[in-house]
C-alpha positions, -999 to +999 in steps of 0.1 A: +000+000+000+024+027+006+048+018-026+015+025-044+005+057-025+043+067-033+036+059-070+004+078-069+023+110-052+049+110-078+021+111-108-001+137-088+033+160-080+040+163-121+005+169-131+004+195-108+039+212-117+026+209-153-002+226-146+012+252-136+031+260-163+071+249-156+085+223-129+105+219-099+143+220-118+175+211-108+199+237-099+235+221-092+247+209-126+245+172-137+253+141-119+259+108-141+251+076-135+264+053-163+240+012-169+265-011-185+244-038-202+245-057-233+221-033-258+233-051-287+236-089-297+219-121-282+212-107-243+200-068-259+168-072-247+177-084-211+202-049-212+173-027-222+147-040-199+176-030-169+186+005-186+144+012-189+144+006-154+171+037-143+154+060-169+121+058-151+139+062-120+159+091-128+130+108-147+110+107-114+140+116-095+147+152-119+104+156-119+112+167-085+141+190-081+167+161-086+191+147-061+206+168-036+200+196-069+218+178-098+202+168-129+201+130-131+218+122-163+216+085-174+245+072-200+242+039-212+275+015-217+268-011-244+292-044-230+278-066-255+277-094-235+313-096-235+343-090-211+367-079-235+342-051-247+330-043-211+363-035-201+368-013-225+334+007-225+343+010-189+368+030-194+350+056-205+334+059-168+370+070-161+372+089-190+345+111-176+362+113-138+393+124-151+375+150-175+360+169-145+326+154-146+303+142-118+301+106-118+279+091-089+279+057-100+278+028-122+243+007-128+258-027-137+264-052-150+239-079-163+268-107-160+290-116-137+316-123-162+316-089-171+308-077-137+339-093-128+364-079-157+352-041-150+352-042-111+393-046-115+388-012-128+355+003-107+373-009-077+395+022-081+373+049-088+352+075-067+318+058-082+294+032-065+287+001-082+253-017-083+247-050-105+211-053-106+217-091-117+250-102-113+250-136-092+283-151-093+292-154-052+328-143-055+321-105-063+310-101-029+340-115-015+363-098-031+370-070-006+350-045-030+340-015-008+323+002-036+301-028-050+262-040-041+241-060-059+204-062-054+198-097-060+204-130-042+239-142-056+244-177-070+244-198-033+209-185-026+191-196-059+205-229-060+198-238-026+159-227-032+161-241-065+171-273-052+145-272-026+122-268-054+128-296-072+132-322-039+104-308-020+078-295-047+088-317-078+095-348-056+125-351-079+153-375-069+176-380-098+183-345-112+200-340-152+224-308-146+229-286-182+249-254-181+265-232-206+301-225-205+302-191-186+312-182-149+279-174-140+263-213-155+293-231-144+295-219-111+256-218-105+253-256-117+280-274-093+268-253-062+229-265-074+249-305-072+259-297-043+228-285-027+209-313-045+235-337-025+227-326+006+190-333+007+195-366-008+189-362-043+214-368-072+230-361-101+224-384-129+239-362-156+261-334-156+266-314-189+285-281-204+272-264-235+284-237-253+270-201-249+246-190-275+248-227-288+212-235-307+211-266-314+214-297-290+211-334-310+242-348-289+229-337-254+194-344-259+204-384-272+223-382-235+190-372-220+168-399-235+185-426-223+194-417-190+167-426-160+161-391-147+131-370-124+136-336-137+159-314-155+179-281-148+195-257-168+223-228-160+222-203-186+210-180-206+179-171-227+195-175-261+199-211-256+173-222-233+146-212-256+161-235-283+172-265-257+135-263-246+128-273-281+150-296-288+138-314-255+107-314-259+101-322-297+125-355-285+098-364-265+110-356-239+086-348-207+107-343-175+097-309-156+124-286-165+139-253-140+158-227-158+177-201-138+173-165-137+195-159-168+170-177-192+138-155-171+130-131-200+103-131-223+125-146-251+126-176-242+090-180-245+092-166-276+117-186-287+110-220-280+089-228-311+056-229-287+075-257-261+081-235-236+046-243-216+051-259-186+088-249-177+097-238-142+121-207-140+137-192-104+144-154-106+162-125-086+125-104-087+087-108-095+071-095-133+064-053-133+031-070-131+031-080-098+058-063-083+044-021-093+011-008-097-010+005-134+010+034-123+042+029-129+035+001-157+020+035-174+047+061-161+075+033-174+059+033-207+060+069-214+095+066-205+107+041-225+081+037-252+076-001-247+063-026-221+085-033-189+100-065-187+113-093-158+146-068-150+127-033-154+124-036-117+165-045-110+171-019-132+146+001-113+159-014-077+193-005-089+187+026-095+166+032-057+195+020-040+221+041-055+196+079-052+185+066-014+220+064-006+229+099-020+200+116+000+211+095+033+245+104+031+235+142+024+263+141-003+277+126-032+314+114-021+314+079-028+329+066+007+301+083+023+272+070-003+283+036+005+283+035+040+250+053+042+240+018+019+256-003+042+243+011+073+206+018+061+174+002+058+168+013+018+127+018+004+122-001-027+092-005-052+095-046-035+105-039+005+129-022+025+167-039+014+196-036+042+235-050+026+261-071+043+291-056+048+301-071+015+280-057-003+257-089-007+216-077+007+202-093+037+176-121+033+175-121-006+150-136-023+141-161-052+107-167-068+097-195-088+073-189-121+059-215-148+045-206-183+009-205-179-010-196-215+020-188-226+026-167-200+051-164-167+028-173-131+045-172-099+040-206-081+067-196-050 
C-alpha cells in the first residue's frame, strides 16, 4: 500500500507542476550515473529491460528537483555481452572522472563475467557500483568496498532451486545442463551440491556452449538416462532452443531454468514448447511487483512494455539515489556506508547490505509458463 501511494504522489506532483506551467528543476549541474548492459547482440533485450528501469527512476527523481539539486543524467554502456568489450566501455566511466565530470555511479552489469572484468577497474574509482543481476558469489568477496548487488547471488538460488525440485517436484535423480560461462558453471555445481545434501542426485552433468542453438548430442544423452527432472544454468538465447529440442525428442521431465533464461524470449523462442517450464528469478514481473502506475509512467518513458529486469534496473537505481539523500552528499565513501548502514525503500520492500555488499535475506521466486505466460508458483 504505501509503494502504491508513493507511485500515486509521484504522478499527482507532475500533473500538478505541469499545470502550472514549468517544474521543480535542478539547480546544481549534472550528476551521471552510467547502466553497462548488453544493448546489442543475443542478451539486448535483457540490457534494455535494466537501462528502462534507471530511466524511469531518474526521470521521477529530476520531476522533483533532482538529487541533492543535480540533474540525473543517465549514459548507457553497451558491454555486448562480453568482457573484452566491457572493459573497454568501462573506461569511459574513467574517462569522464578524469574529465572533471560528476560521476555518482555505475548501474551494472547484467553478467558476472563482465561484472567481474570491469570491477578490477570500478574498484578504483570514486563511483558506486550496483549490479542489478549479477549472481556469481565471489564479487562479494572480493573486498570490494564500492560494489552492491540487489539480487540474491548464486548460493541462494541454488539452494531454493534445489528445494524446489526435492520438496515440490518430488524429484530425486536431477540431469544438470549449463552453458560454459562463470555465471552457469559456477551456479550448476553449487545447485549439485545442494541437490547432494538433501538426498537427491546427479544423474547427468553437462557443459554447452554459450549462445549454442542446437542440442542433437545432449538431448540423445538425456533420453536414455533414468532421470526425475531437468535443470539448466544459462542463458535465454539457448534455453529457448534446448526447450525445443527437449521437448520435440519427447522428452517430458519438468524442466527449472535459472534466472539468466527468465525473460520473455525464451517463450518466444522456443517454437511454442516452452509451456510448462519452471524458472527461479532475482524479482517478481512489473506485473506483480508495481502498480497501473508505474507500468504507465515506465511506458511513457521508455516507449515499450517493462520486462522481468525493469524492476533491477529500477531497484538499482533506488538504492544508489536513497543512498545519496542519506549520506547528504555525493562522495562515494560516504554513499556507500549510508547503503551499508541503512534500511533502503524499494518498489518490492525495505533492502539492508552485508558488509560485502551482498543484501540481507534475498530472495528467489519461482514462475511456470501458464497460457504462454510467466505465473509465480513460490
Amino acid at each position: 500500500m504505501q509503494t502504491r501511494l508513493f507511485f500515486t504522489l509521484i504522478v499527482l506532483i507532475a500533473l500538478l507542476v505541469t499545470s502550472c506551467g514549468g517544474q521543480s528543476t535542478p539547480t546544481q549541474g549534472d550528476a551521471i550515473v552510467f547502466v553497462a548492459v548488453p544493448l546489442s547482440g543475443f542478451q539486448a533485450n535483457g540490457g534494455q529491460t535494466i537501462l528502462g528501469g534507471v530511466r524511469l527512476a531518474a526521470a521521477e527523481i529530476n520531476q522533483t528537483g533532482g538529487l541533492l539539486g543535480y540533474r540525473v543524467v543517465v549514459r548507457s554502456l553497451d558491454d555486448e555481452s562480453d568482457s573484452e568489450v566491457a572493459v573497454t566501455q568501462a573506461s569511459q566511466v574513467k574517462s569522464a572522472i578524469d574529465a572533471g565530470e560528476q560521476v555518482l555511479g555505475v548501474i551494472g552489469h547484467l553478467n558476472s563475467g563482465q561484472t567481474l572484468a570491469t570491477m578490477e577497474l570500478y574498484k578504483d574509482l570514486p563511483v558506486v557500483v550496483i549490479t542489478p543481476t549479477a549472481s556469481e558469489k565471489s564479487l562479494t568477496e572480493r573486498g570490494y568496498t564500492n560494489f552492491f548487488r540487489v539480487n540474491a547471488n548464486d548460493n541462494i538460488q541454488a539452494a531454493v532451486d534445489a528445494e524446489f525440485f526435492v520438496s515440490k517436484l518430488k524429484a530425486k535423480r536431477v540431469i544438470v545442463l549449463y552453458n560454459d560461462t562463470p555465471y552457469g558453471k559456477g551456479l550448476a555445481a553449487t545447485l549439485v551440491q545442494e541437490l547432494k545434501q538433501r538426498g537427491a542426485e546427479t544423474v547427468l552433468n553437462l557443459q554447452v556452449a554459450e549462445a549454442q542453438n542446437r542440442f542433437p548430442d545432449e538431448v540423445a544423452k538425456i533420453k536414455n538416462m533414468p532421470a526425475d527432472a531437468i535443470f539448466y544454468a544459462g542463458y535465454e538465447i539457448e534455453a529457448a532452443y534446448l526447450r525445443a529440442d527437449i521437448v520435440e525428442a519427447g522428452i517430458t521431465l519438468p524442466m527449472l531454468a535459472s534466472d539468466g533464461a527468465f525473460l520473455a524470449s525464451t517463450i518466444d523462442e522456443s517454437n511454442g514448447t516452452a509451456e510448462g517450464m519452471y524458472f527461479s528469478a532475482f524479482a517478481p514481473s512489473p506485473e506483480q511487483a508495481a502498480n497501473a502506475q508505474w507500468i504507465e509512467a515506465y511506458q511513457a518513458v521508455e516507449y515499450r512494455n517493462p520486462d522481468t529486469y525493469s524492476i533491477n534496473g529500477y531497484i538499482a537505481m533506488q538504492v544508489l539515489m536513497e543512498g545519496v539523500r542519506k549520506a547528504d552528499t555525493l562522495t562515494t565513501a560516504q554513499v556507500a556506508d549510508a547503503i551499508r548502514n541503512n534500511a533502503i525503500d524499494t518498489i518490492l520492500k525495505p533492502l539492508r547490505f552485508e558488509a560485502d555488499g551482498d543484501v540481507v535475506d534475498a530472495q528467489i521466486w519461482i514462475y511456470q509458463v501458464v497460457n504462454g505466460e510467466f505465473k509465480q508458483v513460490q
